[in-house]
N, CA, C and O atoms as a GROMACS GRO file, in nm:
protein
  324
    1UNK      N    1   0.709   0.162   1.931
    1UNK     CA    2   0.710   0.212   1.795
    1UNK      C    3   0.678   0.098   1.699
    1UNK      O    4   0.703  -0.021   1.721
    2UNK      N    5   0.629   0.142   1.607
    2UNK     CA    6   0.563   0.046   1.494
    2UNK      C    7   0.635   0.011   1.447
    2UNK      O    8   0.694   0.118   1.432
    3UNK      N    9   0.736  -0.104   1.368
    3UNK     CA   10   0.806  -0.158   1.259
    3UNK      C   11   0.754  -0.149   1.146
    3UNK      O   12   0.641  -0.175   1.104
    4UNK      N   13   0.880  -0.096   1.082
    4UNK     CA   14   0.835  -0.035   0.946
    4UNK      C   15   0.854  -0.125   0.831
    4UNK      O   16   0.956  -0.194   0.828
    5UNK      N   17   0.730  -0.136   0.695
    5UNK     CA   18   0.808  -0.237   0.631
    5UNK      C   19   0.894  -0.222   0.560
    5UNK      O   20   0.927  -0.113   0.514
    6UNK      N   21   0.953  -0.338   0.535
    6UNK     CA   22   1.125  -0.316   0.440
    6UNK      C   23   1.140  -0.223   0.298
    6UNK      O   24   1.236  -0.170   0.242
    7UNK      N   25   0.973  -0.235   0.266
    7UNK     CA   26   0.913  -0.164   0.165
    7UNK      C   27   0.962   0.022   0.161
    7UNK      O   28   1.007   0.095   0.073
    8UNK      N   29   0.930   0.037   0.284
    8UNK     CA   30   0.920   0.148   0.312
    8UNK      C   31   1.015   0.258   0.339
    8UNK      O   32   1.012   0.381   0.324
    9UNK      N   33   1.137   0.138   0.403
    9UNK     CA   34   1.248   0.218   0.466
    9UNK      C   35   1.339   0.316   0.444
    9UNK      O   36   1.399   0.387   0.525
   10UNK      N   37   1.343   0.312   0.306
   10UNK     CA   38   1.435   0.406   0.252
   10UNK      C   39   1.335   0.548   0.234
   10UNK      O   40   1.383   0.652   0.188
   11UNK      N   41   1.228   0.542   0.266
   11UNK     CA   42   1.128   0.706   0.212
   11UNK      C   43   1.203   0.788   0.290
   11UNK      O   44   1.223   0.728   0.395
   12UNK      N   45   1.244   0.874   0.291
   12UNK     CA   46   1.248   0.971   0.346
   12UNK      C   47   1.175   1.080   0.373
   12UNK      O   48   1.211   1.188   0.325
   13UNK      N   49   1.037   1.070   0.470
   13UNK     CA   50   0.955   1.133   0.545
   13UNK      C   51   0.982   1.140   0.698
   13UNK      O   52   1.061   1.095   0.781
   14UNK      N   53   0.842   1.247   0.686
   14UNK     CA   54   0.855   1.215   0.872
   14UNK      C   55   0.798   1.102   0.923
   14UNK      O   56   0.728   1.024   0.858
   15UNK      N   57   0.826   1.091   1.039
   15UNK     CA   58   0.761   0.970   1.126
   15UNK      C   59   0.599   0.957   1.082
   15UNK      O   60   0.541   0.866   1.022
   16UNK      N   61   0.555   1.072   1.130
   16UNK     CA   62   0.398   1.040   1.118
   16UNK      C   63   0.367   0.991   0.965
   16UNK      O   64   0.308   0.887   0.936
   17UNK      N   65   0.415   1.078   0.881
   17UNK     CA   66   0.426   0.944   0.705
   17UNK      C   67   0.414   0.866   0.744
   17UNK      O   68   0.300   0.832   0.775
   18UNK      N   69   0.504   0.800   0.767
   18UNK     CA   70   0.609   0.628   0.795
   18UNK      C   71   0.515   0.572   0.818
   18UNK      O   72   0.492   0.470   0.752
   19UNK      N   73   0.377   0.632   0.971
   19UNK     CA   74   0.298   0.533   1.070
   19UNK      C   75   0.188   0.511   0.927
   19UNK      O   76   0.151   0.400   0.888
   20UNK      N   77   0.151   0.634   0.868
   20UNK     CA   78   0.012   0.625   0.766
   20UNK      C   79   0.092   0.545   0.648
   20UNK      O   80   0.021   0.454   0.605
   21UNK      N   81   0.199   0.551   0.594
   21UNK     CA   82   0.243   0.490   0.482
   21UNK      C   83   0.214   0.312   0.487
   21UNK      O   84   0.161   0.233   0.409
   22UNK      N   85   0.298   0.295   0.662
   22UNK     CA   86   0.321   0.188   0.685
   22UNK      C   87   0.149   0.096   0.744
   22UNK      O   88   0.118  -0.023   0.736
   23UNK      N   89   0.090   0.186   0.784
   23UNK     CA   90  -0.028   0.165   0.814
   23UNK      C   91  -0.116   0.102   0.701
   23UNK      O   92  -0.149  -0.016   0.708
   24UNK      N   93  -0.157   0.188   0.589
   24UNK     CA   94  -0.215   0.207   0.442
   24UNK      C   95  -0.158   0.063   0.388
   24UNK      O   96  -0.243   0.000   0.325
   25UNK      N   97  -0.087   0.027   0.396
   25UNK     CA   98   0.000  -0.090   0.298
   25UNK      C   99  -0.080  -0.225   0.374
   25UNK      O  100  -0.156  -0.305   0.318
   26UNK      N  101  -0.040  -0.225   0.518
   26UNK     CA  102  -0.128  -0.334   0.578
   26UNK      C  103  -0.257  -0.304   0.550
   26UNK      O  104  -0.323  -0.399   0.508
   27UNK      N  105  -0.320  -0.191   0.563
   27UNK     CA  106  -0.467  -0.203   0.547
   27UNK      C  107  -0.533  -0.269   0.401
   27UNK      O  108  -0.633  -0.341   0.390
   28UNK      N  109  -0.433  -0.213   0.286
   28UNK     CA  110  -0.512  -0.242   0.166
   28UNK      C  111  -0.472  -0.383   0.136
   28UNK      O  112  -0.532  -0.446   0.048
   29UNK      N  113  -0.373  -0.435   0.204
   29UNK     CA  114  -0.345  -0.551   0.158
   29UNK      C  115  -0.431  -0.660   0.241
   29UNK      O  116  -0.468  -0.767   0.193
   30UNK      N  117  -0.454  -0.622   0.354
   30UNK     CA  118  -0.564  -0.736   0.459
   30UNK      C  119  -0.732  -0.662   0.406
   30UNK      O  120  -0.836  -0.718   0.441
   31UNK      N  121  -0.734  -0.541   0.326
   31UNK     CA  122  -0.866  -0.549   0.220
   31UNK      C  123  -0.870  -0.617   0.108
   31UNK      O  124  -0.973  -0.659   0.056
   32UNK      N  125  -0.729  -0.634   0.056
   32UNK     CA  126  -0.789  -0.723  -0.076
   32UNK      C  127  -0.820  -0.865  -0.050
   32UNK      O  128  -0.888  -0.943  -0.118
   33UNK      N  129  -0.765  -0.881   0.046
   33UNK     CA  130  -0.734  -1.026   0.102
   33UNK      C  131  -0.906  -1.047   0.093
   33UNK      O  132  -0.975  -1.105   0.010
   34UNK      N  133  -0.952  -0.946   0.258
   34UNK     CA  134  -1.099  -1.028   0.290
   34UNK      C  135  -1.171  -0.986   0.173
   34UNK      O  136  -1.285  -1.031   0.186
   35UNK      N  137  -1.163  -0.918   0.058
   35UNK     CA  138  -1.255  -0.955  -0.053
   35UNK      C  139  -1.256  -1.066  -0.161
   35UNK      O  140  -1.314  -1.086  -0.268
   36UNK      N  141  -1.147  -1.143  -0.067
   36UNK     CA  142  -1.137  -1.237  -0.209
   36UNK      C  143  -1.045  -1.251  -0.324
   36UNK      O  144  -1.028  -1.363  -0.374
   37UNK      N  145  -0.984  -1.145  -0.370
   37UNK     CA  146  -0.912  -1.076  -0.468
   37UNK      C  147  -0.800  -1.171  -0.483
   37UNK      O  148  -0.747  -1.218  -0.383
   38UNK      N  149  -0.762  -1.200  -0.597
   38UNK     CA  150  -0.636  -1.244  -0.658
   38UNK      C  151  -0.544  -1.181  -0.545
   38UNK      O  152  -0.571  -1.086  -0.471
   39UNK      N  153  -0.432  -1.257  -0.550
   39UNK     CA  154  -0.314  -1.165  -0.529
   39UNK      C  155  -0.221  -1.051  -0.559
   39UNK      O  156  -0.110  -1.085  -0.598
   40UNK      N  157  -0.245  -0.920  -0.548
   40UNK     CA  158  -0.242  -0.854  -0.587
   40UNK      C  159  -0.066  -0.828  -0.595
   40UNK      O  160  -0.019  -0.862  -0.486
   41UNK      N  161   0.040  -0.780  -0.688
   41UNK     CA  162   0.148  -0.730  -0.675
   41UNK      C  163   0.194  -0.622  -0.549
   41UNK      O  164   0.166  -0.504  -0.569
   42UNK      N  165   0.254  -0.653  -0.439
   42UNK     CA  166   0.237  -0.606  -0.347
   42UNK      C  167   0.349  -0.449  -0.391
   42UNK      O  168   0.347  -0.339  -0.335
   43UNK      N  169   0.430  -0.491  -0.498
   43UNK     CA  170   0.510  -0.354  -0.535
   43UNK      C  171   0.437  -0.272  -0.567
   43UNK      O  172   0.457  -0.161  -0.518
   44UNK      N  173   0.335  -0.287  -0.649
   44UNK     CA  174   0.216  -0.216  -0.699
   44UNK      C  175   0.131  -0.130  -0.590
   44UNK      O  176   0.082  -0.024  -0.630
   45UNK      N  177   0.114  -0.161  -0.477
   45UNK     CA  178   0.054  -0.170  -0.374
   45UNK      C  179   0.134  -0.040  -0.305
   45UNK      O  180   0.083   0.069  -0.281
   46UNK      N  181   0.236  -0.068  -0.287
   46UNK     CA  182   0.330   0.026  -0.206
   46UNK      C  183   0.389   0.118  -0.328
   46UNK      O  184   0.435   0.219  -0.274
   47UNK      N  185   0.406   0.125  -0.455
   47UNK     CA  186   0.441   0.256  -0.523
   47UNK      C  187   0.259   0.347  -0.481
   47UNK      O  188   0.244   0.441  -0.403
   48UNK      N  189   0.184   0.301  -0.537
   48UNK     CA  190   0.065   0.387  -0.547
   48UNK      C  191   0.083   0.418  -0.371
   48UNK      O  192   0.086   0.540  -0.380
   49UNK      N  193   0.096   0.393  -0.236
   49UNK     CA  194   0.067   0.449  -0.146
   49UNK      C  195   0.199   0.597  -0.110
   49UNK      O  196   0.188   0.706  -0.055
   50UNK      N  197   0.321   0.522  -0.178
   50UNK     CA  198   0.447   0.604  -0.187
   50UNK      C  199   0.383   0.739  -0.270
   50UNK      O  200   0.371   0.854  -0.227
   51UNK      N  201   0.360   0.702  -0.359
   51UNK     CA  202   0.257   0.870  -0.466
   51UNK      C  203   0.199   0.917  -0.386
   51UNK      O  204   0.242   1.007  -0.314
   52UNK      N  205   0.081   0.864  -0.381
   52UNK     CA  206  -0.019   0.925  -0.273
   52UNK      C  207   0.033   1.041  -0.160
   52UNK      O  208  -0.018   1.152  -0.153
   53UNK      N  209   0.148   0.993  -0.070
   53UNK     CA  210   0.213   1.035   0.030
   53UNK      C  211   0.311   1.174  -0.017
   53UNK      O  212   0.325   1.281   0.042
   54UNK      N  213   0.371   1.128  -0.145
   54UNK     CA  214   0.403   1.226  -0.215
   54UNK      C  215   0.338   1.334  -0.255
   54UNK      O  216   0.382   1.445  -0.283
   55UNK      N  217   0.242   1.298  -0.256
   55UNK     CA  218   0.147   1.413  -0.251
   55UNK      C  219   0.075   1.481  -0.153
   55UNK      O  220  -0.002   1.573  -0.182
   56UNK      N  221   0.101   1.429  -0.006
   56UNK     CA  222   0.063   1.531   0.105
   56UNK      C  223  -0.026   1.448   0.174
   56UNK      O  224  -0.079   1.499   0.273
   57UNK      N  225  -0.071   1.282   0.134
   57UNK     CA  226  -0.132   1.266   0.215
   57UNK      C  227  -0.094   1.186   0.312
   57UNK      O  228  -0.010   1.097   0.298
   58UNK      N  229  -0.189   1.229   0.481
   58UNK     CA  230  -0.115   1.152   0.551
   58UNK      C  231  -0.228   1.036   0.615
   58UNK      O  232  -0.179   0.953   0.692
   59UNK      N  233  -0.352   1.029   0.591
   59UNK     CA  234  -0.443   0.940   0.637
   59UNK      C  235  -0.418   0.812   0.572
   59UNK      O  236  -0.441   0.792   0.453
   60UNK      N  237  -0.377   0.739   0.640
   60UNK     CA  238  -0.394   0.614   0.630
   60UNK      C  239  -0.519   0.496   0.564
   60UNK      O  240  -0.483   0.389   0.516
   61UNK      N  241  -0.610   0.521   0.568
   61UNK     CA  242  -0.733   0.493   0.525
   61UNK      C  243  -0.722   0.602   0.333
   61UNK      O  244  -0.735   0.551   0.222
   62UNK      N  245  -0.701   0.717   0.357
   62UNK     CA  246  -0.707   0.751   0.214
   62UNK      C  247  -0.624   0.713   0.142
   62UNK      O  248  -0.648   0.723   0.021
   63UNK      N  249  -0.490   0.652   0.187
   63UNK     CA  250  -0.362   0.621   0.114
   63UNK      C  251  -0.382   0.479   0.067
   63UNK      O  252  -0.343   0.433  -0.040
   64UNK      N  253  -0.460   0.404   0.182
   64UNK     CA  254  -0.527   0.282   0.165
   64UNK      C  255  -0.617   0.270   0.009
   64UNK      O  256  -0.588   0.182  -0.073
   65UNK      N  257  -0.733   0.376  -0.015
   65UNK     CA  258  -0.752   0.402  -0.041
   65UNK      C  259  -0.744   0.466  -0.217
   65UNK      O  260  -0.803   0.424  -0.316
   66UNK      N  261  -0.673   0.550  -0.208
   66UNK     CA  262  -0.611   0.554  -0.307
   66UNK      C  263  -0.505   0.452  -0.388
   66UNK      O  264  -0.492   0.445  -0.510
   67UNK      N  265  -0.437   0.379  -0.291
   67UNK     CA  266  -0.410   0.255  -0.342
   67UNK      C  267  -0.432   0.151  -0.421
   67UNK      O  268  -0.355   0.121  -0.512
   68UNK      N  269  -0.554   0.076  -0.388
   68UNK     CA  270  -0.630   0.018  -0.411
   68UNK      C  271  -0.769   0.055  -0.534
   68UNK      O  272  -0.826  -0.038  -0.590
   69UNK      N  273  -0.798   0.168  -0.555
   69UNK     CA  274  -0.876   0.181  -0.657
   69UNK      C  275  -0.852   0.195  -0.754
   69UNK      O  276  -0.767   0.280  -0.783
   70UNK      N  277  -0.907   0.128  -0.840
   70UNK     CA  278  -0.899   0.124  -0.994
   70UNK      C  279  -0.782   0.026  -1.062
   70UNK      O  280  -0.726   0.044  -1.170
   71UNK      N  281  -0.762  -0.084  -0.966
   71UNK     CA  282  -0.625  -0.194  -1.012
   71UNK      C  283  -0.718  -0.283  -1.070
   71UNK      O  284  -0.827  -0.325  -1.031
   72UNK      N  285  -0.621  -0.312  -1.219
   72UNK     CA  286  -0.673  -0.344  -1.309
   72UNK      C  287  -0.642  -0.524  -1.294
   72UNK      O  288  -0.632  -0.589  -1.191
   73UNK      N  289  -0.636  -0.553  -1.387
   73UNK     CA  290  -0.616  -0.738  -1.418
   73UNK      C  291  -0.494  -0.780  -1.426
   73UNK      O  292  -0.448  -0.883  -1.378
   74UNK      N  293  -0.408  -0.650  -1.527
   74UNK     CA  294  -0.299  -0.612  -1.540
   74UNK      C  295  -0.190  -0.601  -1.419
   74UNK      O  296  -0.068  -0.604  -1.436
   75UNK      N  297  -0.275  -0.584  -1.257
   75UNK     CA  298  -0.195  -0.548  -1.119
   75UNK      C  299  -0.184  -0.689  -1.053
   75UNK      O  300  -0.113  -0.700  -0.953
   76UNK      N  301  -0.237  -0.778  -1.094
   76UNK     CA  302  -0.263  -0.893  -1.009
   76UNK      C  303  -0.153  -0.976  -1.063
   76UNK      O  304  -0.110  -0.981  -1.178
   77UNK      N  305  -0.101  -1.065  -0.916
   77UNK     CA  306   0.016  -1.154  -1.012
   77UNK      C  307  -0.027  -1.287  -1.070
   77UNK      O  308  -0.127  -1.344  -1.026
   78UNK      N  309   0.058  -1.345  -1.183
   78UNK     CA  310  -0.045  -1.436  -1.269
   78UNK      C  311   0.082  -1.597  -1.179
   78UNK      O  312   0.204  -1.613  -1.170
   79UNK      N  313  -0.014  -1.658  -1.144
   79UNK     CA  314   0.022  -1.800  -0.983
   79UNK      C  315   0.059  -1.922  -1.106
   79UNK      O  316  -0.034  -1.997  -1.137
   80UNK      N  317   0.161  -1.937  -1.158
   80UNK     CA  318   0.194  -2.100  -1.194
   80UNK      C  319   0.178  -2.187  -1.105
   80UNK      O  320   0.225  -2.183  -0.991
   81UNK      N  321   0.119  -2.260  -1.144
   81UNK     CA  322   0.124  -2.400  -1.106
   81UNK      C  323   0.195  -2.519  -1.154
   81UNK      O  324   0.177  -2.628  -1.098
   0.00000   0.00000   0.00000
């Protein structure tokens, strides 16, 4: 069984959620990565896949998906140095 992230644990879905929820979160986050992208707020990341799911979906790739589009400048975290 897949380990779920800590993110995730409290949803109360079914399993197969859990695998696409938990799935979707790694995917969009190892996509923003290989594009380059700022660091994105990873809370940000996991409410929009939590909606998504809330809404019936269970593909992983669309939750991914839906995640990830349309994050603004505003989603990215700002890195002190």
């Amino acid at each position: 069984m897949t380990s779920v992230n800590p993110i995730f644990e409290s949803l109360s879905v079914d399993p197969e959620q859990v695998t696409a929820v938990n799935a979707a979160y790694e995917l969009a986050c190892r996509t923003l990565q290989h594009i380059g992208q700022l660091e994105v707020d990873r809370e940000i990341i996991a409410r929009r896949i939590v909606q998504a799911a809330g809404d019936g979906e269970r593909d992983a790739d669309k939750l991914c998906e839906r995640a990830i589009h349309g994050l603004t400048a505003l989603d990215y975290r700002q890195h002190r140095h």
